[in-house]
N, C-alpha and C positions, 0 to 999 in steps of 0.2 A: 504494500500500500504506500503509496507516494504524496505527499502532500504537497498542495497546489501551492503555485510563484506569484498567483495572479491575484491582484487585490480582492478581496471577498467583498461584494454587497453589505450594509447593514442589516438587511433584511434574510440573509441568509446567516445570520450571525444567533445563535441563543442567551436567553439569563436564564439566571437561576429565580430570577423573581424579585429579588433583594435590592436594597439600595447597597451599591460598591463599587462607586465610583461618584463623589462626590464633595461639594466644600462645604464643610461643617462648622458653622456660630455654635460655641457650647455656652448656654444660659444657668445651667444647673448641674451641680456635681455634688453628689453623696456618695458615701458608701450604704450598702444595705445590702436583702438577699432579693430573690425570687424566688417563689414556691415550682415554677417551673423549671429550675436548672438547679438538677442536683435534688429535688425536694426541698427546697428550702436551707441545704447544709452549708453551703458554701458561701462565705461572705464575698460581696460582689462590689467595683467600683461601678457608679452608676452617670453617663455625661450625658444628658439631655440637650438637646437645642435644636437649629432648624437647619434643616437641606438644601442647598443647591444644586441644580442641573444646570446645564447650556440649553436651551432652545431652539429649535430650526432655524432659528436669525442667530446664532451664539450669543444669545444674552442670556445671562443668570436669572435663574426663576428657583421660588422655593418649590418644594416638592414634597415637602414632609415639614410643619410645624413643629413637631413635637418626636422628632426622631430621637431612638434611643439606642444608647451603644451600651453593652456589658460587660465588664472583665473582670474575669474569677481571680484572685487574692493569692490559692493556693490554702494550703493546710497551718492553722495556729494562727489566722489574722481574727479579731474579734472587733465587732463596731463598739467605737466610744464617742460620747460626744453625742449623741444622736444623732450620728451617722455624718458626722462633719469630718471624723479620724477612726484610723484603726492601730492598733496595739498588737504586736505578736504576743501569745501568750509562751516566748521561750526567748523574748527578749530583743528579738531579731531585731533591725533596722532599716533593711533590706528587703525587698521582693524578689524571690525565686525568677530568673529569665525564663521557665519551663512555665511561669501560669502567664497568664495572658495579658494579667496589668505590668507585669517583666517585660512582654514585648510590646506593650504600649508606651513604654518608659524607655527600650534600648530604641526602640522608631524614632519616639521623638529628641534624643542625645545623637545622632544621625543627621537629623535636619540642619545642621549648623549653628553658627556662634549665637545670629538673631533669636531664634528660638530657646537655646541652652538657656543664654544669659535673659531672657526674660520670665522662664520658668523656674530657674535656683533662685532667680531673684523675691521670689513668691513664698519660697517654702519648700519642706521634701514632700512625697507622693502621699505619704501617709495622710495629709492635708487635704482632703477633695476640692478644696476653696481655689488651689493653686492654680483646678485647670478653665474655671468659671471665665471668662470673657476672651478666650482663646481661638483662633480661629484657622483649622487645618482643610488641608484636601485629603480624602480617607479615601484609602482603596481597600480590598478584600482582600490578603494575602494569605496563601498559602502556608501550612503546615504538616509535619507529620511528628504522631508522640506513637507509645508504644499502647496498643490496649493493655489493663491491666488485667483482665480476665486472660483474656486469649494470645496474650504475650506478644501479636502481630503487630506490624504498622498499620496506622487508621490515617486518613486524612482529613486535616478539618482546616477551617478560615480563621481567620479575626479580621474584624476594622482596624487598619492600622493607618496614622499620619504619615503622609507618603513628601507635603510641603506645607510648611509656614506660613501663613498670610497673613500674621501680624492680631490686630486686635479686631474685637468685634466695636466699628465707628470710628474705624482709624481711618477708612478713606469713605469715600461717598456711597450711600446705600446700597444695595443689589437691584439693579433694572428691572424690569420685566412685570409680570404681572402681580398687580399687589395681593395680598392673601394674607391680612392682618398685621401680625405682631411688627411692631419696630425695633428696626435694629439699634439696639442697646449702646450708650456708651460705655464704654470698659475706658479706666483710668489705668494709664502704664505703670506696671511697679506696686499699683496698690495692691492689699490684700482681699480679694473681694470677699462678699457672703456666701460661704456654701447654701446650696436649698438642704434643708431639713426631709427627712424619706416622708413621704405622705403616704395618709391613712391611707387612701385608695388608691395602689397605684396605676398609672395610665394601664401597663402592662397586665394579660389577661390574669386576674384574680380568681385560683381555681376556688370551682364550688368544693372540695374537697381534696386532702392531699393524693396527687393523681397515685395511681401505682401503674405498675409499666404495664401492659396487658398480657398473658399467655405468649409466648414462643409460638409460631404457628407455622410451618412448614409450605415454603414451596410456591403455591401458587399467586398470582395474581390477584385473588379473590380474597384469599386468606389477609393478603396485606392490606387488603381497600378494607377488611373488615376489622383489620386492628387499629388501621389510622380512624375508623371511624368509632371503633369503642375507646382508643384514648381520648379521642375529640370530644366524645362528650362528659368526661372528666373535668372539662375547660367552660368559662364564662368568655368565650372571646369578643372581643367588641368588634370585629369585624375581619374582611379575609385578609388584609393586609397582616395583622397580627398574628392570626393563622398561620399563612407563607411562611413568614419570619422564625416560627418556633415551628414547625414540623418538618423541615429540613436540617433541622440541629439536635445530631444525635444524642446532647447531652438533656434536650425536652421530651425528644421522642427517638422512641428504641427502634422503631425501625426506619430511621432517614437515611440509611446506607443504602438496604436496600428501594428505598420509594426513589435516588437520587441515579438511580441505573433502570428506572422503569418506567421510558419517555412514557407509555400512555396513562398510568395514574400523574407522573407529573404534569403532564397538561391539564388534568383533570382537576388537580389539584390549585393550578393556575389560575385556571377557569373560574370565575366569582359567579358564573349561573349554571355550575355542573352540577348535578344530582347530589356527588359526591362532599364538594362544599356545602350547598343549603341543606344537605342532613346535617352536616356537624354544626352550623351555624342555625340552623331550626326554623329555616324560611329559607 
């Protein structure tokens, strides 16, 4: 099999659904967990803010209000502060490069001097305040860890800052079509306010702690019937949030294989397939 020289179409091009590839304003940064990664075990950095795309004319438009990123802490991080800081409980100072706020933190020491020197200026990681009026280009990068069950290599993503664009108000707003919120000014240097974790968070709120469903062998049918008995485990607010967690094998046990089986994954794309308005209940 030979792979083509010739420029490809965008229209012959696939996603995964997901936002990754984009410039991110962060408005809010906590720590805290989610009931849906991990069960609720792992304490999680939390950056909130809003998306940008380019547009058929390359102008910036938002795309997502209230986009969220997540990166898991690792083992012995505990939220303090109401979720402003976290504390290792063995003392630590450090975040492991191997959890995913390690490779949000080796990303952004990467970007160079501007960047460096305006987040040490702020405070260490442990501090969520630090990354509050920052403003990256994030792409999806690849990784591989080892399964701990089955000792193999797995491959999974993160959001990671790929460039620096300085502060959120440091230059003239984002063009394009408006769709509310204003862009914030961020003071250079200052310490901003972390957001506090809210009661309810944006992110799907399960009605109960999910458990993974039955191992089910094999078929096609078997897997559209586990994605649909985990699914309804979840309160989701809609299929976008959906997408986002049923492709990430640390929400849902079987996105490995759903991510090798183009016709549930279109299906799953699909906001008026059968398969989503069961799980979403309309």
């Amino acid at each position: 099999m030979t792979t083509p020289t010739t420029t490809v179409p965008s229209g012959w091009k696939t996603t995964t659904g997901l936002l990754d590839d984009f410039d991110f304003d962060i408005s809010e940064a906590f720590y805290g967990v989610d009931k849906r990664f991990m069960e609720g075990k792992v304490t999680l950095l939390h950056l909130r803010g809003e998306a940008f795309q380019p547009n058929s004319d390359g102008e910036m438009v938002s795309v997502d209000e209230e986009h969220t990123a997540l990166y898991s802490c690792g083992d012995g991080w505990e939220i303090q502060d109401g979720g402003q800081s976290v504390a290792h409980t063995g003392g630590k100072d450090q975040f492991n490069n191997s959890s995913n706020i390690g490779r949000l933190i080796d990303a952004i020491v990467k970007l160079g001097d501007e960047a460096v020197t305006e987040i040490t200026s702020r405070g260490d990681p442990t501090n969520a305040e630090i990354f509050v009026g920052l403003r990256f280009h994030m792409e999806r990068i690849p990784y591989t860890i080892k399964d701990r069950v089955t000792k193999l290599p797995v491959e999974r993503d993160v959001l990671l800052p790929t460039a620096y664009l300085g502060l959120i108000g440091q230059e003239e707003g984002k063009k394009g079509k408006a769709v509310g919120k204003a862009v914030t000014k961020a003071t250079p240097r200052a310490t901003p306010k972390a957001a506090a974790p809210k009661s309810t968070d944006k992110a799907a709120a399960p009605k109960a702690t999910p458990k993974a469903p039955p191992k089910k062998k094999g078929t096609e049918d078997d897997l559209r019937a586990q994605i649909v008995t985990w699914g309804a485990e979840y309160a989701f607010a809609d299929h976008t949030q959906l997408v986002e967690t049923v492709f990430d094998s640390d929400y849902f046990p079987g996105a490995d294989a759903l991510r090798e089986d183009d016709q549930l994954t279109a299906e799953v794309l699909d906001p008026e397939s059968e398969l989503v308005t069961t799980i979403l209940g309309g």
